[in-house]
C-alpha positions as CSV (number, residue, x, y, z in Angstrom):
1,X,3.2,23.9,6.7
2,X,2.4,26.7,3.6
3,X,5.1,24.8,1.8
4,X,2.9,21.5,1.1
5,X,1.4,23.8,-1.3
6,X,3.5,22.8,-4.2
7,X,2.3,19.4,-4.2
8,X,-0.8,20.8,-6.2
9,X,1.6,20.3,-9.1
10,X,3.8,17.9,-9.5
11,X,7.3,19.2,-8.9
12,X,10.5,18.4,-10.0
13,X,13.6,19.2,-8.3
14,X,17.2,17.8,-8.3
15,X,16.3,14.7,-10.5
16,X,12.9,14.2,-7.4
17,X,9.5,13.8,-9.0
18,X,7.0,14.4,-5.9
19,X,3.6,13.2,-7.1
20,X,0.7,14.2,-5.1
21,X,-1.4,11.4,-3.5
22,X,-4.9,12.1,-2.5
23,X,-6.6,10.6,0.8
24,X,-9.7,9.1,-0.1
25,X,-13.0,7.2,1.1
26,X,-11.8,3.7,2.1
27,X,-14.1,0.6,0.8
28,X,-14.2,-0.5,4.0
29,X,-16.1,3.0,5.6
30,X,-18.0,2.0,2.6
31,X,-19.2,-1.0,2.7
32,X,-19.3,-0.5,6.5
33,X,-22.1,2.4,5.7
34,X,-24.1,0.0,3.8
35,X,-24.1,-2.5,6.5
36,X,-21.9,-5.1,3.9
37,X,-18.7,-5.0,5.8
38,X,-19.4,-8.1,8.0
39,X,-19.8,-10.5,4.8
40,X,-17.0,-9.2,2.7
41,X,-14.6,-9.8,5.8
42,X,-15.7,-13.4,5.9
43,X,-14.6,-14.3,2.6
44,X,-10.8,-13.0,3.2
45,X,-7.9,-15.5,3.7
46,X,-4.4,-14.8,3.9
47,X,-1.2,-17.0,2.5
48,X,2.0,-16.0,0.9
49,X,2.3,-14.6,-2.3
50,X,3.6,-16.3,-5.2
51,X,4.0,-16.0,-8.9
52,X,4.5,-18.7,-12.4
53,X,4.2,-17.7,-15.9
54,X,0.6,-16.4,-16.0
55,X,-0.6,-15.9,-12.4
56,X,0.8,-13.4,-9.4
57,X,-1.2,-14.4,-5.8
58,X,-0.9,-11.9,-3.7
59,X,-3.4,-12.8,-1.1
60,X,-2.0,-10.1,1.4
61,X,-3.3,-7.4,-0.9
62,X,-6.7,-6.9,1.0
63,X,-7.7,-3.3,-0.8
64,X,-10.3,-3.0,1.9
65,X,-8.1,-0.3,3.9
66,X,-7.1,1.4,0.8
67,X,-6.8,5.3,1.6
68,X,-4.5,6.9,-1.0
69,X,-4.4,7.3,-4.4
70,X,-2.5,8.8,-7.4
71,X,-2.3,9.8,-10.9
72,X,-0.1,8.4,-13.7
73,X,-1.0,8.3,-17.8
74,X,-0.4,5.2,-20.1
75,X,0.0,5.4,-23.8
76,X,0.1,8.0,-26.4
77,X,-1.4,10.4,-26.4
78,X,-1.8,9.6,-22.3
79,X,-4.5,8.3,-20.7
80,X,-4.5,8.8,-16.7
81,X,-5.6,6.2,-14.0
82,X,-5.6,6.8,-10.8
83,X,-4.2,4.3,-8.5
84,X,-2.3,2.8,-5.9
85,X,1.2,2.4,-4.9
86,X,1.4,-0.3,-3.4
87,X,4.8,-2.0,-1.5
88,X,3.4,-5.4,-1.4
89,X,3.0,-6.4,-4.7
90,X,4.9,-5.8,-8.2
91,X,2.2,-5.4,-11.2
92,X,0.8,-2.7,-13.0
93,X,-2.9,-3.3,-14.4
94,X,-5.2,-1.2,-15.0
95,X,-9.4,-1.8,-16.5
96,X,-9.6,-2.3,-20.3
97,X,-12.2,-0.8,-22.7
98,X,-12.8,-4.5,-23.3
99,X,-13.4,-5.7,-19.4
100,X,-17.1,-6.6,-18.6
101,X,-16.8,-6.9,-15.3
102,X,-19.4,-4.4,-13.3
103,X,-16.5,-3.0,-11.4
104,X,-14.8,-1.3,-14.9
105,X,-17.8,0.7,-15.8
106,X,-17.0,2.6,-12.5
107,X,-13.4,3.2,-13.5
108,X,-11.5,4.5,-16.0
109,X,-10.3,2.0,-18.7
110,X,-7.5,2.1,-21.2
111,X,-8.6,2.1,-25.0
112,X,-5.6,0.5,-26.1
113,X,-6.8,1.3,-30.0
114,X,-6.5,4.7,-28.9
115,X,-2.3,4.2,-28.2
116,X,0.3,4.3,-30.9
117,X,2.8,3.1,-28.7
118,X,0.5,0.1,-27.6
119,X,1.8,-3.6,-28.2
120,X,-0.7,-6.6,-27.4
121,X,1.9,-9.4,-26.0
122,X,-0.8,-12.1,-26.9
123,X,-0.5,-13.7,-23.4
124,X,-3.6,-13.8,-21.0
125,X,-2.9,-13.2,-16.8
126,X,-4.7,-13.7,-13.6
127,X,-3.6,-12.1,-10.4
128,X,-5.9,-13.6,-7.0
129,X,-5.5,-10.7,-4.1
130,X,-7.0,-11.1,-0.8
131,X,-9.9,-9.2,-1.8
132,X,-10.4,-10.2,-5.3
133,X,-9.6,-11.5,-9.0
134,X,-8.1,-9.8,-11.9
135,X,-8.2,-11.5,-15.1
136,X,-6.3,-9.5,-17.6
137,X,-4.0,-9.7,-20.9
138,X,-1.1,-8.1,-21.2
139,X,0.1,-5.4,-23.5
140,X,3.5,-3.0,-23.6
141,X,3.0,1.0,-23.5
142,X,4.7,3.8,-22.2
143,X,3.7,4.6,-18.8
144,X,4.3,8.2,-17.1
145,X,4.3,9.0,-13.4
146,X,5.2,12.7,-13.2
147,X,7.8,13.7,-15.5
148,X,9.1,10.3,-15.0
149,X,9.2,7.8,-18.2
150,X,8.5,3.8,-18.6
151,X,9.0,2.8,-22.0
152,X,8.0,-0.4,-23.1
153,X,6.4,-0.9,-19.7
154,X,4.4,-4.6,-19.5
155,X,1.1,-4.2,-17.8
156,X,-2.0,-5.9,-17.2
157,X,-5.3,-4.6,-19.4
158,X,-8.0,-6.1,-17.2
159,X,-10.9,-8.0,-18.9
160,X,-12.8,-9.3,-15.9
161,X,-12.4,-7.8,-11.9
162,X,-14.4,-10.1,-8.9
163,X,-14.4,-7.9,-5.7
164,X,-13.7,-4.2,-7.1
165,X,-17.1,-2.9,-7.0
166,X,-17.1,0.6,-5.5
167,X,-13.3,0.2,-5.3
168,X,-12.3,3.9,-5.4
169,X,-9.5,3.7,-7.7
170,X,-8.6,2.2,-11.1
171,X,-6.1,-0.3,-10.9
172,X,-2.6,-1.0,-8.9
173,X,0.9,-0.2,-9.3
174,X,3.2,-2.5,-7.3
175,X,6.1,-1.6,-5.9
176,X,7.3,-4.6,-4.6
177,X,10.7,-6.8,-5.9
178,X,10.8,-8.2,-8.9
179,X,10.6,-11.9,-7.6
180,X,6.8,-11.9,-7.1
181,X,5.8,-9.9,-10.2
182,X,4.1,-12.0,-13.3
183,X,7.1,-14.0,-14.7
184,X,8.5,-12.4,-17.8
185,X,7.2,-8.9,-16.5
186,X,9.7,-6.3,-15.0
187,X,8.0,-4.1,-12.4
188,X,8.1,-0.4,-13.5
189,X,10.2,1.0,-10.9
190,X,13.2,-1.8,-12.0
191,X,12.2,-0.5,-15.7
192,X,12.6,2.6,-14.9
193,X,15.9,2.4,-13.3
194,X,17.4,-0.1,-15.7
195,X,16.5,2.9,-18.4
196,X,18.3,5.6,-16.5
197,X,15.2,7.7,-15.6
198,X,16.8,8.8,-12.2
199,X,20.0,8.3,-10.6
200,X,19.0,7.5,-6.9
201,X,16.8,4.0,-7.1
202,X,14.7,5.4,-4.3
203,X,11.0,6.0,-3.4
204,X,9.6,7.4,-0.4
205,X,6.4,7.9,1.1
206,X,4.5,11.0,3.0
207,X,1.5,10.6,4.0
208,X,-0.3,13.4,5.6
209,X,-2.2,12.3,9.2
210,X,-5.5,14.2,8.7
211,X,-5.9,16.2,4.9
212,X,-7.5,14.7,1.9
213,X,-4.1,16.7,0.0
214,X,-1.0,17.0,0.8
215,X,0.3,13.5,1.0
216,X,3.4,12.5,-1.5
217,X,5.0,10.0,-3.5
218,X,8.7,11.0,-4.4
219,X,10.3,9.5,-7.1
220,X,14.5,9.3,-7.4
221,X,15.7,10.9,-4.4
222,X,13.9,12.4,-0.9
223,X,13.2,15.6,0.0
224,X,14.1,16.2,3.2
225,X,11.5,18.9,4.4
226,X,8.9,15.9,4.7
227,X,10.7,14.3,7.8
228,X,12.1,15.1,11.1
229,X,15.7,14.3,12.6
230,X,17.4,11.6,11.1
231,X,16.6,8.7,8.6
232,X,17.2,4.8,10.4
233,X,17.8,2.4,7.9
234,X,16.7,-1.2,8.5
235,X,17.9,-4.1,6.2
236,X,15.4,-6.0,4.1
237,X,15.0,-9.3,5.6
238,X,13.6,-11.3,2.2
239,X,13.7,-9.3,-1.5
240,X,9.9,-10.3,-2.4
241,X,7.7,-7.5,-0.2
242,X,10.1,-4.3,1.9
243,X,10.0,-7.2,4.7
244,X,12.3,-5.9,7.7
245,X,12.9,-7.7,11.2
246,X,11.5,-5.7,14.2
247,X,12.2,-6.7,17.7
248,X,8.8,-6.6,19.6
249,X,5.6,-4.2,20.2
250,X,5.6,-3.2,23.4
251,X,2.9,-0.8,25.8
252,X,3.2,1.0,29.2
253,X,7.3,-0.9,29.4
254,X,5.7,-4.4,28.8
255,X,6.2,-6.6,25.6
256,X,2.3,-7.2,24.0
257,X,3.3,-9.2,21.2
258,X,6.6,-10.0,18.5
259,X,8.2,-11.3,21.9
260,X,10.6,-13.1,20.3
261,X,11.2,-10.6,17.6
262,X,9.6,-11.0,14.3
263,X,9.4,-10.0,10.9
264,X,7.2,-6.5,9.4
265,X,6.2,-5.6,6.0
266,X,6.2,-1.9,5.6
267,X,3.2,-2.1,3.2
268,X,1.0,0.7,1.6
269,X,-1.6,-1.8,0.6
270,X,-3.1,-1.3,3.5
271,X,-4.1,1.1,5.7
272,X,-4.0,-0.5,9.3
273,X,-1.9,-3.2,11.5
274,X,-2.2,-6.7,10.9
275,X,-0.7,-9.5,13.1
276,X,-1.5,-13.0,14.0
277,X,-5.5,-13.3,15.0
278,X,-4.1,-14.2,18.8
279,X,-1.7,-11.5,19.5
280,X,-3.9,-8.9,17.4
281,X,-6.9,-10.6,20.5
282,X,-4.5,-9.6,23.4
283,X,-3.6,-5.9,22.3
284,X,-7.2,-5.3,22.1
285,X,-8.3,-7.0,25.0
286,X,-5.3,-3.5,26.8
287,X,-8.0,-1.2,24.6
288,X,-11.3,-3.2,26.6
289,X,-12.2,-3.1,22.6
290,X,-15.1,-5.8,22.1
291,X,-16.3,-7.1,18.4
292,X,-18.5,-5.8,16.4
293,X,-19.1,-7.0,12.5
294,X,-15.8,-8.3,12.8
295,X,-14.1,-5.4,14.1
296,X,-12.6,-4.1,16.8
297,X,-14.8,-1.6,18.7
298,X,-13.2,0.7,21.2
299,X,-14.6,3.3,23.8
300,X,-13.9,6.9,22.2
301,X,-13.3,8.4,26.0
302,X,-10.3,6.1,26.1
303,X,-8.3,8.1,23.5
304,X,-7.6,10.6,26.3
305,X,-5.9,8.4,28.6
306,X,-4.3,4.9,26.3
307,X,-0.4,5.3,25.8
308,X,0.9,4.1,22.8
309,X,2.4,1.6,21.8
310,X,6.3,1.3,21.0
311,X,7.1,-1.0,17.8
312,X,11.2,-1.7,18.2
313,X,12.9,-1.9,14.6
314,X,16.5,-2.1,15.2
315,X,16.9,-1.0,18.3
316,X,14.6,2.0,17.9
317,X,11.8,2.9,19.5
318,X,8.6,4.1,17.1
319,X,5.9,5.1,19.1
320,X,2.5,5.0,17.9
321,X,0.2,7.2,20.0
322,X,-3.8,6.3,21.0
323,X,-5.0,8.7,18.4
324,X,-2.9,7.1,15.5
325,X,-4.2,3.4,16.7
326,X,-7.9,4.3,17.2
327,X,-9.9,6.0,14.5
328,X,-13.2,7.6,14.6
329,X,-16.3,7.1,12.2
330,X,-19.2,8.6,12.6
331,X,-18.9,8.8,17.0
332,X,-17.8,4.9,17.2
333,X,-14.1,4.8,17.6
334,X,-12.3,1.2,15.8
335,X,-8.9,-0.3,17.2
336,X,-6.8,-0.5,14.2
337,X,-4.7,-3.7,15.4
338,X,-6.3,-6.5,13.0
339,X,-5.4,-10.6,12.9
340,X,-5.7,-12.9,10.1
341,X,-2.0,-13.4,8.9
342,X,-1.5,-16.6,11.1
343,X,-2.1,-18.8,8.1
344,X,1.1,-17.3,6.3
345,X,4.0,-16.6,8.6
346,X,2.6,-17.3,12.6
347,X,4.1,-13.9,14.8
348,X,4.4,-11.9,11.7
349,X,3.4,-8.2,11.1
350,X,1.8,-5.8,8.2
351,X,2.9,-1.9,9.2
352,X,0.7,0.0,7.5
353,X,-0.5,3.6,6.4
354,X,-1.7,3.6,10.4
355,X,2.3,3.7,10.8
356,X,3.4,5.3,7.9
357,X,1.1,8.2,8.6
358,X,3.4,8.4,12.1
359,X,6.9,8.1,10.0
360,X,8.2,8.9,6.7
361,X,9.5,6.0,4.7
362,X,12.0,5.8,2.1
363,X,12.7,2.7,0.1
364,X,16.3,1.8,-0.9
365,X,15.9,-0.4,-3.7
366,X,19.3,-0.9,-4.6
367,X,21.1,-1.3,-1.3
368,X,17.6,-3.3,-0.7
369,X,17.2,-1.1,2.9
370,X,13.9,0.7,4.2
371,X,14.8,4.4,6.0
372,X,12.1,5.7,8.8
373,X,12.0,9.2,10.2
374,X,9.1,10.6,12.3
375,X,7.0,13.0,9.7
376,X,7.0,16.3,9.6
């Protein structure tokens, strides 16, 4: 595909910003390589995400599985961060020159001094993820991604980080709705649109299956050379996370799990499946997979012969083949099927970059719908 080529750049066409998302080292191969993956996964917990006046919980955000990255610039003259776009939650923070927190002098942090367009709002934040702790002020700047323009955009400046060592990005840009953002904070893609930066209140994701380039973000409209066939639109179930209903998982004709139908959050905050700890058991007791350090080891032979499996979202079948659900590291092959989220919503479901790698994914804010297309 010669054309992917232009995402070197970031290119505007037709009101569409397509910024170029890099596939990178996840902490988890990390931590996994120094024999530290077995502890960390001990100390997550799931529960819903919710929000007051000074602190966001997202405790779904596990940036464990983390796999893509991009660039955008805060202040003026800009200063560029890389990191990541994530569907499940609705800040922007990035490190400050002032954090003191090991993690920040890894990452790039924002000299706020350095800004003419910088306002301190005076008001100190936390925000608890699954994996970690951001403490944080916040401050007003303008905030670029691509040739698109925030003004006045409110984001977190972090002061301290717990559980971002070795993290291989700088901070997080939510994507998420407005209700589980920082009260008194408007999420920059809502800013964004309420200041007329693009016509179409759309986002969509590519994200290429096996190249470090050549994934995308696009920005106010889709380009449609990035998917096959046509776009299904599903309803958003709940306006917090891109929640959808989907109507069961099923493998070789037989339902394995969401029986009964359930609810799926199409989520690029993380890069595999996660279900309830029980039905996440019985799909990988199809794959023979056994545990290992708290994951799911499966034989690498059996990639030749498992079928996939077929998530149903509105009546449509998405299949999901063996070499999409099993990954490879280093000759031991993983099951990417994961439990853990029976503590928030029993029978629910995380779809992500595992499945998003399969199908292209656009996000209809305002109509609040999610469109799915296999990839091209």
């Amino acid at each position: 595909m010669k054309w992917l080529v232009l995402l070197g750049l970031v290119a505007l066409s037709e009101c569409i910003v397509i910024l170029p998302l890099r596939k990178i080292k996840t902490l988890r191969e990390t931590l996994r390589e120094k024999n530290l993956l077995n502890n960390f996964l001990k100390k997550q917990a799931y529960r819903l995400s919710y929000s007051d006046s000074s602190v966001a919980t997202h405790p779904l955000r596990n940036y464990l599985d983390i796999s893509y990255v991009g660039v955008i610039t805060i202040g003026t003259p800009p200063q560029e961060f890389r990191v990541i776009f994530d569907t499940g939650s609705s800040d922007l923070w990035v490190p400050s020159v002032s954090c003191v927190s090991e993690a920040c002098k890894t990452h790039n942090t924002f000299k706020h001094e350095n800004s003419s367009t910088f306002k301190n709002m005076n008001k100190h934040v936390t925000i608890y993820y699954g994996s970690g702790t951001v403490r944080a002020f916040l401050g007003s700047d303008t905030v670029r991604i691509g040739n698109f323009v925030s003004l006045n955009q409110l984001f977190g400046l972090s002061l301290e980080e717990y559980g971002f060592d070795g993290a291989p990005f700088d901070g997080v840009l939510g994507l998420a709705f407005p209700s589980i953002s920082i009260k008194g904070t408007i999420p920059i893609f809502d800013n964004m649109w309420s200041q007329g930066a693009f016509s179409e209140p759309v986002f969509a994701f590519y994200l290429s299956k096996n190249k470090m380039e050549g994934s995308a973000l696009m920005f106010g409209g889709v380009d449609h050379r990035f998917y096959r066939g046509e776009l299904n639109w599903v309803p958003v179930t709940q306006t917090r996370h891109w929640q959808i209903s989907m109507n069961h998982i099923s493998m070789n004709g037989n339902v394995v799990a969401c029986s009964r139908g359930c609810q799926a959050l199409v989520d690029t905050g993380t890069s595999l499946i996660y279900g309830s700890t029980d039905e996440a058991n019985n799909i990988n007791k199809l794959l023979n997979a056994h545990v290992d350090n708290s994951e799911y080891v499966v034989s690498c032979d059996a990639l030749r012969t498992l079928p996939p499996f077929i998530f149903n979202i509105n009546g449509i079948d998405y299949p999901l083949p063996a070499e999409a659900y099993i990954f490879k590291d280093k000759n031991i092959c993983f099951s990417v099927f994961q439990g853990g989220l029976e503590s928030t919503s029993p029978g629910n479901w995380l779809l992500g970059d595992v499945f998003l790698r399969e199908y292209f994914a656009v996000f209809d804010r305002k109509n609040e719908k999610v469109g799915l297309a296999p990839a091209a």
